[in-house]
PQR file with spaces between the fields and no chain letter, atoms N, CA, C, O and H, PARSE charges and radii, in Angstrom:
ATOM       1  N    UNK     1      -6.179   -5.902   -4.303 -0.4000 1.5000
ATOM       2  CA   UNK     1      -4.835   -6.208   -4.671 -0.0000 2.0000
ATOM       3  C    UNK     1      -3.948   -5.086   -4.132  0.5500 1.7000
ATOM       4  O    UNK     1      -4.243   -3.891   -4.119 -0.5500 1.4000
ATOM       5  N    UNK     2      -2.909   -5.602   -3.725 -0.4000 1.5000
ATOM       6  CA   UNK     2      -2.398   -4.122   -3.177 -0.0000 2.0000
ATOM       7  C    UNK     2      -1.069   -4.294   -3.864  0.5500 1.7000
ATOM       8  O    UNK     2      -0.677   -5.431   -4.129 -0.5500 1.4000
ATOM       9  H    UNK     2      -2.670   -6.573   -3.736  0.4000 1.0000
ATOM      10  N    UNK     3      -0.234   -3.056   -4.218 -0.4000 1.5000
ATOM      11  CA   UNK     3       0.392   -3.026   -5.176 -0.0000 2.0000
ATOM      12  C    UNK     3       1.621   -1.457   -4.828  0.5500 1.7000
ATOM      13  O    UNK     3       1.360   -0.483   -4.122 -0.5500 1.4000
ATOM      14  H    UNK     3      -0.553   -2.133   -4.003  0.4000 1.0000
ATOM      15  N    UNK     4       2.677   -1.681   -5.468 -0.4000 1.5000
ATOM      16  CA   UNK     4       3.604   -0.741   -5.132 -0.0000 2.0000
ATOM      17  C    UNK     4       4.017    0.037   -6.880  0.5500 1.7000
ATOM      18  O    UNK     4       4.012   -0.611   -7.927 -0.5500 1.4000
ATOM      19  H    UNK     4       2.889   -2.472   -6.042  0.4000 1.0000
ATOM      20  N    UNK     5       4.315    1.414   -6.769 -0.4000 1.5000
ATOM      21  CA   UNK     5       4.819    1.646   -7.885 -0.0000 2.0000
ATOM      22  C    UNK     5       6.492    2.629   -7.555  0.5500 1.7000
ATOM      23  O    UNK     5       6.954    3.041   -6.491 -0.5500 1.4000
ATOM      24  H    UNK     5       4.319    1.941   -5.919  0.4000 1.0000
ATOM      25  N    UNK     6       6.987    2.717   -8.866 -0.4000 1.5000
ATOM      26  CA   UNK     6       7.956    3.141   -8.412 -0.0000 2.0000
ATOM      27  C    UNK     6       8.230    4.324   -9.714  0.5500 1.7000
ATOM      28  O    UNK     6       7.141    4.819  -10.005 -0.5500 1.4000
ATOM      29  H    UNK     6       6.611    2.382   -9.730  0.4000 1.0000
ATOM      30  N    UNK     7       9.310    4.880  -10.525 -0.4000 1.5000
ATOM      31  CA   UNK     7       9.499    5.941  -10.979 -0.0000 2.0000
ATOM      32  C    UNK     7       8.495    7.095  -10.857  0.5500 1.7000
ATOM      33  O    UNK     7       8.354    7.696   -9.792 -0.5500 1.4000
ATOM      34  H    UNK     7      10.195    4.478  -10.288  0.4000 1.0000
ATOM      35  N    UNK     8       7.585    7.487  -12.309 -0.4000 1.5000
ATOM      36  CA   UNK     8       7.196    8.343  -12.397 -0.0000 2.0000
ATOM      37  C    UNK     8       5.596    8.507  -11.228  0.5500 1.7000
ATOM      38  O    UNK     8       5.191    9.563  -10.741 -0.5500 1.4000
ATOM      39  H    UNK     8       7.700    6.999  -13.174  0.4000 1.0000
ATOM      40  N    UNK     9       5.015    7.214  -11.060 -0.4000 1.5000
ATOM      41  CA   UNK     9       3.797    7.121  -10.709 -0.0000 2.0000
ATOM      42  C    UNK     9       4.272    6.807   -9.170  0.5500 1.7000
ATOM      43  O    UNK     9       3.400    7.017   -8.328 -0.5500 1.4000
ATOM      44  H    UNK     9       5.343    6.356  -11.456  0.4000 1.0000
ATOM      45  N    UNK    10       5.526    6.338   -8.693 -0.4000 1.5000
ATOM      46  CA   UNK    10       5.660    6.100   -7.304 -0.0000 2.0000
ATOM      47  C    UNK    10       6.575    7.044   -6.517  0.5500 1.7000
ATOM      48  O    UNK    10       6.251    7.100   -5.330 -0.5500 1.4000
ATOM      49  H    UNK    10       6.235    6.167   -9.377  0.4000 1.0000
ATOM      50  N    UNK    11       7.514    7.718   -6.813 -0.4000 1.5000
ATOM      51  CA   UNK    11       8.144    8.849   -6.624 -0.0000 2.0000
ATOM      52  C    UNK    11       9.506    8.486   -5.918  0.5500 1.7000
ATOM      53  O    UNK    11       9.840    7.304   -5.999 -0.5500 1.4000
ATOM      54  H    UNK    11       7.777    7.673   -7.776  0.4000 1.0000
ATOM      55  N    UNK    12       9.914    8.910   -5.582 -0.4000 1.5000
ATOM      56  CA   UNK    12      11.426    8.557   -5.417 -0.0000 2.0000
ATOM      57  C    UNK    12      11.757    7.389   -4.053  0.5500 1.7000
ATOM      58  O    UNK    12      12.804    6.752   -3.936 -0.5500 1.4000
ATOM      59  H    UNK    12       9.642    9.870   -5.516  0.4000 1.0000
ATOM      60  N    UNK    13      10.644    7.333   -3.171 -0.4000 1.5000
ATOM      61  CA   UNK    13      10.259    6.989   -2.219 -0.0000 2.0000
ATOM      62  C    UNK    13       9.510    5.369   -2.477  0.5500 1.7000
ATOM      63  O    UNK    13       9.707    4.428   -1.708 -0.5500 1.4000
ATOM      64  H    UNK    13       9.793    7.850   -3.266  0.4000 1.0000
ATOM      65  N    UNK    14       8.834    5.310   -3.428 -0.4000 1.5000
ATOM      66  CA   UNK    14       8.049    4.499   -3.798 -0.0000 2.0000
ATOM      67  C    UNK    14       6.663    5.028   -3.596  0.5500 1.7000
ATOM      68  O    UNK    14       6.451    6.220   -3.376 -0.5500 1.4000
ATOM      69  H    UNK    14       8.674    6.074   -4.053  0.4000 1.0000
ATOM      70  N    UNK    15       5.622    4.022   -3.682 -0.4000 1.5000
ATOM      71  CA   UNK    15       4.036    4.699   -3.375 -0.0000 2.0000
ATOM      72  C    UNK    15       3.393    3.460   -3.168  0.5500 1.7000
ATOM      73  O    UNK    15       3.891    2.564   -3.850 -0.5500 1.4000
ATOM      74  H    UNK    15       5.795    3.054   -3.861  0.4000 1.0000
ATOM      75  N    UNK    16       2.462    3.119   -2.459 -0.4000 1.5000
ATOM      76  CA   UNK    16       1.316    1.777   -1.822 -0.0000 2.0000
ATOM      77  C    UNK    16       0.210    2.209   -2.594  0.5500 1.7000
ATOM      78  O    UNK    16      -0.058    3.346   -2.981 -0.5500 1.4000
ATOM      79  H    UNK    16       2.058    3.847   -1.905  0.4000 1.0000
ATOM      80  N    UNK    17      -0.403    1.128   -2.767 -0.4000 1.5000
ATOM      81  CA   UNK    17      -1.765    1.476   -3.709 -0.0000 2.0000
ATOM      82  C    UNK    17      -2.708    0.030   -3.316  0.5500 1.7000
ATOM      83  O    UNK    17      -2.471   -1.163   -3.505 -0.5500 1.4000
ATOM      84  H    UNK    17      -0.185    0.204   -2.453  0.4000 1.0000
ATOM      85  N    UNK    18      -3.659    0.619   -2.800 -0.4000 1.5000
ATOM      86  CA   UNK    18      -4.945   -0.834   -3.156 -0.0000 2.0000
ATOM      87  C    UNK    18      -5.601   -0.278   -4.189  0.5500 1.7000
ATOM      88  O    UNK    18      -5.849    0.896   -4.467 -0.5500 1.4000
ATOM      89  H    UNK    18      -3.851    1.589   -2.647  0.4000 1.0000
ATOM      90  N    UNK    19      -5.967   -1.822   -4.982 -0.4000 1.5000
ATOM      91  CA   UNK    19      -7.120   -1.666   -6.040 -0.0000 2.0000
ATOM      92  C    UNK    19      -7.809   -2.520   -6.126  0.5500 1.7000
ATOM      93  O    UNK    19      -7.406   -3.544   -6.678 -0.5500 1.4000
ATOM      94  H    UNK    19      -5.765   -2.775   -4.756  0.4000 1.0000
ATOM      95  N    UNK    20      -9.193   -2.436   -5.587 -0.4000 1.5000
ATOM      96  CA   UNK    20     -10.001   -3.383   -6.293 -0.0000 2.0000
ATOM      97  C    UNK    20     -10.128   -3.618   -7.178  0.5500 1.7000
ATOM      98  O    UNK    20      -9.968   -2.743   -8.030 -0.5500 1.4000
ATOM      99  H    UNK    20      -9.521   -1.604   -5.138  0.4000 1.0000
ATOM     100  N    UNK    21     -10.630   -5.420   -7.705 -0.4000 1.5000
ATOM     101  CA   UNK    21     -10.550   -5.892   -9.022 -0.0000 2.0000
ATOM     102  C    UNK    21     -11.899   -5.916   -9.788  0.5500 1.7000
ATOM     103  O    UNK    21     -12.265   -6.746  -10.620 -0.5500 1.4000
ATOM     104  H    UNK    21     -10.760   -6.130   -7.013  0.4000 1.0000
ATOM     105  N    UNK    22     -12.752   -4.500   -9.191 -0.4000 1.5000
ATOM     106  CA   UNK    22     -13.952   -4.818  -10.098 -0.0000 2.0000
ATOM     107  C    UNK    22     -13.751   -3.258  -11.012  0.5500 1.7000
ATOM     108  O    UNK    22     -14.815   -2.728  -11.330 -0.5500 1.4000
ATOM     109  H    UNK    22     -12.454   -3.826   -8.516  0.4000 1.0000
ATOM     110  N    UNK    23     -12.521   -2.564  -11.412 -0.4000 1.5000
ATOM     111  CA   UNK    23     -11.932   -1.662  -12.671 -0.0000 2.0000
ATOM     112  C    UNK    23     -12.039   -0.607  -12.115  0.5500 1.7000
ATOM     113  O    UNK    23     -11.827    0.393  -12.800 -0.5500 1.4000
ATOM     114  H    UNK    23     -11.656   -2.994  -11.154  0.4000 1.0000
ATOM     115  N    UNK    24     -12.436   -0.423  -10.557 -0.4000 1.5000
ATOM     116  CA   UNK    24     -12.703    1.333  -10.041 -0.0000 2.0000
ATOM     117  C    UNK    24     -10.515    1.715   -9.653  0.5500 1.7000
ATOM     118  O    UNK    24      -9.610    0.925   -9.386 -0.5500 1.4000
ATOM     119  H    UNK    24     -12.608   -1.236  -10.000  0.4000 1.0000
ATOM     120  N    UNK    25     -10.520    3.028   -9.800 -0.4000 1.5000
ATOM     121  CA   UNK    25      -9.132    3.484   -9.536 -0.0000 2.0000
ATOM     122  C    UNK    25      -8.545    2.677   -8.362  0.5500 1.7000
ATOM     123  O    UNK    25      -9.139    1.909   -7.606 -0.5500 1.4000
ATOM     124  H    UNK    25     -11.256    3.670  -10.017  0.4000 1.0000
ATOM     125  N    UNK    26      -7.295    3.011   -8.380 -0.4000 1.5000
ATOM     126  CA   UNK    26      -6.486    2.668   -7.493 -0.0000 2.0000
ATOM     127  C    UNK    26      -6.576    3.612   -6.463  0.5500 1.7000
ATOM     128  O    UNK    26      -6.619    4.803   -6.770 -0.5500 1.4000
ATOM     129  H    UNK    26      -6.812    3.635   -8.994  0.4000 1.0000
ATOM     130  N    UNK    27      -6.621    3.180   -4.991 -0.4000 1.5000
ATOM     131  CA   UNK    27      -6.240    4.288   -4.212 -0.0000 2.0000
ATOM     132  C    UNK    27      -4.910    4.207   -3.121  0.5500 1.7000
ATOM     133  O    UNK    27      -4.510    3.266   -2.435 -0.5500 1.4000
ATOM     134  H    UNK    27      -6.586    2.212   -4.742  0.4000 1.0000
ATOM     135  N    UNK    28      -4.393    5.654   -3.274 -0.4000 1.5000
ATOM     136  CA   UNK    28      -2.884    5.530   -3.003 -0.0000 2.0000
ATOM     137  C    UNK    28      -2.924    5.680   -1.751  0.5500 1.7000
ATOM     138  O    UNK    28      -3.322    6.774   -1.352 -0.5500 1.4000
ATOM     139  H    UNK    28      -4.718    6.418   -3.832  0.4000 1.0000
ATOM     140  N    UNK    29      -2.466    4.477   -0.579 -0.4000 1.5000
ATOM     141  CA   UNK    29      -2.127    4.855    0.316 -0.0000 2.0000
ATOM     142  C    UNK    29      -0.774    5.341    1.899  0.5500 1.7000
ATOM     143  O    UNK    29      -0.668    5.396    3.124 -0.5500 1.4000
ATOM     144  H    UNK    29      -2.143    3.588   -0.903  0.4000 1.0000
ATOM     145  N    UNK    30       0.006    5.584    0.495 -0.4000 1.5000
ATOM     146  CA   UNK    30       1.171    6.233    1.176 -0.0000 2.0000
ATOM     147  C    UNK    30       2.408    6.025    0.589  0.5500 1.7000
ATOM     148  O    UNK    30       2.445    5.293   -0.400 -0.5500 1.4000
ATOM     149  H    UNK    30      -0.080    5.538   -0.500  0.4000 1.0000
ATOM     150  N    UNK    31       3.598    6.610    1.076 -0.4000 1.5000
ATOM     151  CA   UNK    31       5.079    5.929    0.637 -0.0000 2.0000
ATOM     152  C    UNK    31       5.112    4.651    0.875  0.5500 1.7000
ATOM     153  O    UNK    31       4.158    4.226    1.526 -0.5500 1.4000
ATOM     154  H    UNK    31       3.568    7.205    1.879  0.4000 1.0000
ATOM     155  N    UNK    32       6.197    3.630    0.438 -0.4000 1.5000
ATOM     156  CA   UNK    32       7.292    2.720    0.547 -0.0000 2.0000
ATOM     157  C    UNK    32       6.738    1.487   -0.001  0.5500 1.7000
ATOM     158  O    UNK    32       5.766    1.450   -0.755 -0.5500 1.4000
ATOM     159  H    UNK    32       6.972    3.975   -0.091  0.4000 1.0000
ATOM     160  N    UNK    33       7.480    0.361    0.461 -0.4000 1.5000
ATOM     161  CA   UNK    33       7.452   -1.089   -0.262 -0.0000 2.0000
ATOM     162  C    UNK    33       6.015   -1.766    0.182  0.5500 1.7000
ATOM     163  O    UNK    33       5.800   -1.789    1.394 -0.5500 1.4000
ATOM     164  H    UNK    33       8.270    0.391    1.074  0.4000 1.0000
ATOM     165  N    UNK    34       5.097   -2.274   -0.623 -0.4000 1.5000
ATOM     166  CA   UNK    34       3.942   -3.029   -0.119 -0.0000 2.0000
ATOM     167  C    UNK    34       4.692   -4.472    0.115  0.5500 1.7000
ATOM     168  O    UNK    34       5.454   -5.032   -0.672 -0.5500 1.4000
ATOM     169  H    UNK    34       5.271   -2.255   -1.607  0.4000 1.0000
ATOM     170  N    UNK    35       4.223   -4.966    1.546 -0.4000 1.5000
ATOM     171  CA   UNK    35       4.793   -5.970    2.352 -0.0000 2.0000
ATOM     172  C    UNK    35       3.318   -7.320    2.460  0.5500 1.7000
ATOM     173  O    UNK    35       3.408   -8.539    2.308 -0.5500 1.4000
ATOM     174  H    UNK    35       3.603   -4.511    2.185  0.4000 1.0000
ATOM     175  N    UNK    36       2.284   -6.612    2.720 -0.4000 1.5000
ATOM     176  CA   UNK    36       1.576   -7.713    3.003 -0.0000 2.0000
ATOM     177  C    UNK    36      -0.178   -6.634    3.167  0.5500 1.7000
ATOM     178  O    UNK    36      -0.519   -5.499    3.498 -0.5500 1.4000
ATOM     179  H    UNK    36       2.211   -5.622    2.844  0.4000 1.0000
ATOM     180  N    UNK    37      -0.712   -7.716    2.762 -0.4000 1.5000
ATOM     181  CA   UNK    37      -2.334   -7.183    2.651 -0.0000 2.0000
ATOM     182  C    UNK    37      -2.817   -8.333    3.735  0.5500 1.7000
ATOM     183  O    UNK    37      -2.447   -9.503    3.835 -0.5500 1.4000
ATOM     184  H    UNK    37      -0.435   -8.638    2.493  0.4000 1.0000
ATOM     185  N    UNK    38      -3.927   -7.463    4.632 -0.4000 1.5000
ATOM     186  CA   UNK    38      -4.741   -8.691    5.326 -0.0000 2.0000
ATOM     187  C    UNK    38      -5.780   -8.916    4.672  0.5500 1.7000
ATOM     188  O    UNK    38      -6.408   -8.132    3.961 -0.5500 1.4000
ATOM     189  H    UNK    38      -4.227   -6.513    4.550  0.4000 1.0000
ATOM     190  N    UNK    39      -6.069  -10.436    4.993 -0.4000 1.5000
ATOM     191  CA   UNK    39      -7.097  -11.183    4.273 -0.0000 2.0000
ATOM     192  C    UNK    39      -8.818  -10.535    4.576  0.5500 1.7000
ATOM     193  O    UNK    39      -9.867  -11.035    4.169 -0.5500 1.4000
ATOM     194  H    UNK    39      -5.560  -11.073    5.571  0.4000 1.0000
ATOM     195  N    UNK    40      -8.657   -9.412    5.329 -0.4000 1.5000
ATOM     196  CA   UNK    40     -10.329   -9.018    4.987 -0.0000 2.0000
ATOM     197  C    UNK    40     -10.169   -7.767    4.272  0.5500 1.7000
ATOM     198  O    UNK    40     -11.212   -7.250    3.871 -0.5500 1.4000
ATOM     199  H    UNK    40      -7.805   -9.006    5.659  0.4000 1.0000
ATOM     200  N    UNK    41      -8.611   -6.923    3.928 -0.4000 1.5000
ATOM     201  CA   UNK    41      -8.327   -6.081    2.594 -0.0000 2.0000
ATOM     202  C    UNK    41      -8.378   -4.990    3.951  0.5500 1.7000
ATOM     203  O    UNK    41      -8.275   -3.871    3.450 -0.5500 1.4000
ATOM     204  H    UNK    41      -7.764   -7.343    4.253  0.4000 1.0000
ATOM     205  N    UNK    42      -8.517   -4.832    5.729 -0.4000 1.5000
ATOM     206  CA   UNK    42      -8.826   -3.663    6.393 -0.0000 2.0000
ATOM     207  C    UNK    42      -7.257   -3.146    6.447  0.5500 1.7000
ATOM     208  O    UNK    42      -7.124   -1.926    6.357 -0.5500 1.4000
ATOM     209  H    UNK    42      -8.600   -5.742    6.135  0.4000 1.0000
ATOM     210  N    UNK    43      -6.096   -3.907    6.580 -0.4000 1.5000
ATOM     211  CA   UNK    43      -4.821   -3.545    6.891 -0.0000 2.0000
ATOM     212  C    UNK    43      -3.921   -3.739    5.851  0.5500 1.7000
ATOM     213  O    UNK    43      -3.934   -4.818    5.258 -0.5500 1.4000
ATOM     214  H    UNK    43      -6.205   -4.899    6.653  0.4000 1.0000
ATOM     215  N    UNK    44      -3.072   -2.783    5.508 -0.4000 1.5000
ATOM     216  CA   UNK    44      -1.571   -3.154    5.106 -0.0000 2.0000
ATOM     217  C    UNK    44      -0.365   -3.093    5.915  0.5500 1.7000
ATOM     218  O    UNK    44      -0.247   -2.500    6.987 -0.5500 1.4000
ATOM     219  H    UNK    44      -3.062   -1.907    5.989  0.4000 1.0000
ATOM     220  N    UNK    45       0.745   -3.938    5.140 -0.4000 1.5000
ATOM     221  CA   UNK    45       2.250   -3.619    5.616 -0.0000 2.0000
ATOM     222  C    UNK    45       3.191   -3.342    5.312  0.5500 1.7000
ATOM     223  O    UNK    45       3.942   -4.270    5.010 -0.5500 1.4000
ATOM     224  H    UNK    45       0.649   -4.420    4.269  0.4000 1.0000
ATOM     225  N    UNK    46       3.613   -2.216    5.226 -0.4000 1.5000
ATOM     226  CA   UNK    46       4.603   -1.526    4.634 -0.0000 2.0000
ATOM     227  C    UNK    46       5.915   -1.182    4.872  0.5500 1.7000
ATOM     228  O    UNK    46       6.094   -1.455    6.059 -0.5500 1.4000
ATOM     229  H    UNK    46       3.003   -1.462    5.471  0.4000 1.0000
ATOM     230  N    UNK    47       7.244   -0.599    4.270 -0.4000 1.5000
ATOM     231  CA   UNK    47       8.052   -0.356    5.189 -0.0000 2.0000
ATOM     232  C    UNK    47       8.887    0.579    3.820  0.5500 1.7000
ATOM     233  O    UNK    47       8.499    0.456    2.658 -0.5500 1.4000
ATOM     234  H    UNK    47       7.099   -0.377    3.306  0.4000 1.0000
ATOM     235  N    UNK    48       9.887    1.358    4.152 -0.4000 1.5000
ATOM     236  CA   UNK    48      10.160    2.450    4.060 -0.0000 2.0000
ATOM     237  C    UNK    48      11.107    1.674    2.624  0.5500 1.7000
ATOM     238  O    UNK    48      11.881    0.759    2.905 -0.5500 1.4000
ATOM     239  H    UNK    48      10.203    1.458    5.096  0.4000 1.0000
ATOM     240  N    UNK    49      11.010    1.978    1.618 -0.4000 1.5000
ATOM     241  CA   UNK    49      11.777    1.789    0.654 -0.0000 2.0000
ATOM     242  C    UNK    49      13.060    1.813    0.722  0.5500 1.7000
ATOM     243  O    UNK    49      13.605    0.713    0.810 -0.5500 1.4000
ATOM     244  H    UNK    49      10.382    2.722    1.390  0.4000 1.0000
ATOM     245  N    UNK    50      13.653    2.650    0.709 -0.4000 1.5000
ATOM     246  CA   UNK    50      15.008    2.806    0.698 -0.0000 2.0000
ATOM     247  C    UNK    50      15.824    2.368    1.565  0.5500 1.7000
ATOM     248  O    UNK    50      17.002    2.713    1.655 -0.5500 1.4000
ATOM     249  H    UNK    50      13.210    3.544    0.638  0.4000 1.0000
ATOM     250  N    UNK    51      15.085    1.344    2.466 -0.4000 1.5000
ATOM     251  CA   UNK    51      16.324    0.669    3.742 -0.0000 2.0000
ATOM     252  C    UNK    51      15.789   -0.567    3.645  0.5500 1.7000
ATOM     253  O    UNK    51      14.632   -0.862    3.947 -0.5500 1.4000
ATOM     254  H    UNK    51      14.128    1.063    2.392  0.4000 1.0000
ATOM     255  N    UNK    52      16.345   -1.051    3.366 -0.4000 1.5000
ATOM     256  CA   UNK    52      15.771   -2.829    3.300 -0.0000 2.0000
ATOM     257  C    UNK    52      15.628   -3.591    5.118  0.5500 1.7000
ATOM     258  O    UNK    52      15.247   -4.738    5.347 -0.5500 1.4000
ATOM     259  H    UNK    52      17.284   -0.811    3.121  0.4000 1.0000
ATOM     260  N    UNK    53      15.960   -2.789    5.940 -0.4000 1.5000
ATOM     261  CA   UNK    53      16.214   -3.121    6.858 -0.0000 2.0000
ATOM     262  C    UNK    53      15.382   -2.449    8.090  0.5500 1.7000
ATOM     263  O    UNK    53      15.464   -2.823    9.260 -0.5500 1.4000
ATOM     264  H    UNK    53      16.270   -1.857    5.753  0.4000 1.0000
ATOM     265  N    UNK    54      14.536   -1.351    7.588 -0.4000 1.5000
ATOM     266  CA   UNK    54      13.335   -0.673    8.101 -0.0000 2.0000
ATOM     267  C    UNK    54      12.447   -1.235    8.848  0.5500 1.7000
ATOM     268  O    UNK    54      12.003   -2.323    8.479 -0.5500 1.4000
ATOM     269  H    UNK    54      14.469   -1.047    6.638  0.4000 1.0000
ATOM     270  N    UNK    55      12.101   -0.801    9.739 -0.4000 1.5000
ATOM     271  CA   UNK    55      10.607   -1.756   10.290 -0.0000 2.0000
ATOM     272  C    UNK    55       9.630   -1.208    9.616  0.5500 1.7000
ATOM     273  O    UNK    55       9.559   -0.109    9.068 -0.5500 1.4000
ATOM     274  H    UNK    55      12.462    0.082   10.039  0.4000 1.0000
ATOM     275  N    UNK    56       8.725   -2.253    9.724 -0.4000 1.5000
ATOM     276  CA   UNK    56       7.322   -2.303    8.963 -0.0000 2.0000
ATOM     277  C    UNK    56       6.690   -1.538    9.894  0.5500 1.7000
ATOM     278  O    UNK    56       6.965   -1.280   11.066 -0.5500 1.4000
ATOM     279  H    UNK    56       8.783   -3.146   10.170  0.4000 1.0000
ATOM     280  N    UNK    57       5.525   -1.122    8.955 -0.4000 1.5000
ATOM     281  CA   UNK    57       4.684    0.141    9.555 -0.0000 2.0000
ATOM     282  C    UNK    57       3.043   -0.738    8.740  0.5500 1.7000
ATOM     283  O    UNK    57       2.884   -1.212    7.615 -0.5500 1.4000
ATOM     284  H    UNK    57       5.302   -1.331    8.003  0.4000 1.0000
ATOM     285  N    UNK    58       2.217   -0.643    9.775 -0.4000 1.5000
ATOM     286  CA   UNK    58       0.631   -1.018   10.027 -0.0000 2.0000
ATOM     287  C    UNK    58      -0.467    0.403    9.414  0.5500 1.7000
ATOM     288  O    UNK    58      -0.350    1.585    9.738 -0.5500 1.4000
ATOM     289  H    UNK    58       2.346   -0.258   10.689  0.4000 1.0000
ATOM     290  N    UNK    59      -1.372   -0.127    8.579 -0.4000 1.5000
ATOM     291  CA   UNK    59      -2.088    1.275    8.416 -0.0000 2.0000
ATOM     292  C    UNK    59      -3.524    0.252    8.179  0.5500 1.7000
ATOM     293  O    UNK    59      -3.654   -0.958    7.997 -0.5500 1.4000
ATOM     294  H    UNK    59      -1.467   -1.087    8.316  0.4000 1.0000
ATOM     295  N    UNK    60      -4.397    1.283    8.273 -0.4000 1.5000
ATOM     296  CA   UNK    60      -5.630    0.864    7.926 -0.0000 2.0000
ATOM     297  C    UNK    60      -5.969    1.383    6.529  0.5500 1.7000
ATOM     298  O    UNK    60      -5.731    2.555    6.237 -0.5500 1.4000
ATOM     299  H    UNK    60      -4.291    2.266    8.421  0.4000 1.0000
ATOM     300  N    UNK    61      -6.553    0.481    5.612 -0.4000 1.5000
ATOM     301  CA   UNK    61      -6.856    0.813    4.163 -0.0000 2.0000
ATOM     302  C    UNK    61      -7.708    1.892    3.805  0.5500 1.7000
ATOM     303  O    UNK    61      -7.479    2.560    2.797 -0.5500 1.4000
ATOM     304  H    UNK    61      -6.747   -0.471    5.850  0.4000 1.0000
ATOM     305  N    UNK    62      -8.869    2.157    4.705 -0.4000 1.5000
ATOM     306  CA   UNK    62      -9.540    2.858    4.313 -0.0000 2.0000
ATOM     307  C    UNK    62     -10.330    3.548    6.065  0.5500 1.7000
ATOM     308  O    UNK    62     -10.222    2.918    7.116 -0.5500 1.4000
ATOM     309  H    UNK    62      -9.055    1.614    5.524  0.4000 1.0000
ATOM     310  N    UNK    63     -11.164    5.101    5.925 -0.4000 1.5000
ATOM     311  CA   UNK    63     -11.821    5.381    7.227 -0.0000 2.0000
ATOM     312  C    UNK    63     -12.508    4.791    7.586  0.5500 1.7000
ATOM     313  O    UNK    63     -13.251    5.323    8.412 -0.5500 1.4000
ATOM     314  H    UNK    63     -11.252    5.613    5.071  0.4000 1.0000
ATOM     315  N    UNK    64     -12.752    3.404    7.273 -0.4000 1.5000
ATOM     316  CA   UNK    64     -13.634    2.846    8.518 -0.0000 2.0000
ATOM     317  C    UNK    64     -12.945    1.321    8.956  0.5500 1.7000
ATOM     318  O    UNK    64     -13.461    0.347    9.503 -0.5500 1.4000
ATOM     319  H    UNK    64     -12.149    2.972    6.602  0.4000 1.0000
ATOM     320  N    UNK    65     -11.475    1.577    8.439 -0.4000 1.5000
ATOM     321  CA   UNK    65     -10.898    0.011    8.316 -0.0000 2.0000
ATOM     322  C    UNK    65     -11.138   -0.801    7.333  0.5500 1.7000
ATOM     323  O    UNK    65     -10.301   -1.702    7.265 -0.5500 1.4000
ATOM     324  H    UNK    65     -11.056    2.368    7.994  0.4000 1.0000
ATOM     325  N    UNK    66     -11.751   -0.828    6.741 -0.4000 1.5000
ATOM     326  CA   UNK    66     -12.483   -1.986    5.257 -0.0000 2.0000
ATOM     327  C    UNK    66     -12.206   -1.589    4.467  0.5500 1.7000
ATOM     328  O    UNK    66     -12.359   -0.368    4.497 -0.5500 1.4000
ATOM     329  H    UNK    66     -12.430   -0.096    6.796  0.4000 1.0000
ATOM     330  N    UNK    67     -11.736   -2.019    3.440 -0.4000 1.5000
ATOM     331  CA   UNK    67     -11.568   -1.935    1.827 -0.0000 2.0000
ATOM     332  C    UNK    67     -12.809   -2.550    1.232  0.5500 1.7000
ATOM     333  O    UNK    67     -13.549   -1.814    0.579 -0.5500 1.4000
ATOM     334  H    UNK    67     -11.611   -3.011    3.415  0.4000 1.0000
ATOM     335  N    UNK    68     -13.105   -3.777    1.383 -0.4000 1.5000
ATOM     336  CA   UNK    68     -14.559   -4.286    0.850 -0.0000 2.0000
ATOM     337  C    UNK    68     -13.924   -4.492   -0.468  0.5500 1.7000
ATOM     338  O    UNK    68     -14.587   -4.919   -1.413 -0.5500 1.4000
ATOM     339  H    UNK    68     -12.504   -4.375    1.913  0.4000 1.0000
């Protein structure tokens, strides 16, 4: 599930987070708005919070590409 937070837990910026749904932590992977998860969980899409008008930015979820 990938997921965005914002005040205290996302910071002024916002914060990206995947979490798997079998109860292990969340892991944070970077500033701004969560845009879109790919369907094998290896990529997100993100883009800079504070400009609604930002281009999206590509990351890989985890070091080997896979979330699993």
């Amino acid at each position: 599930m990938l997921i965005e937070e914002d005040g205290d837990g996302g910071g002024p910026n916002y914060s990206v987070y995947l979490r798997k749904t079998d109860g292990s932590a969340a892991v944070r992977l970077g500033e701004g708005r969560a845009i879109a998860l790919s369907p094998d969980s290896a990529w997100v899409v993100t883009r800079v919070a504070a400009d609604d008008s930002a281009q999206t930015h590509v990351a890989a979820t985890g070091p080997d590409s896979r979330a699993n």
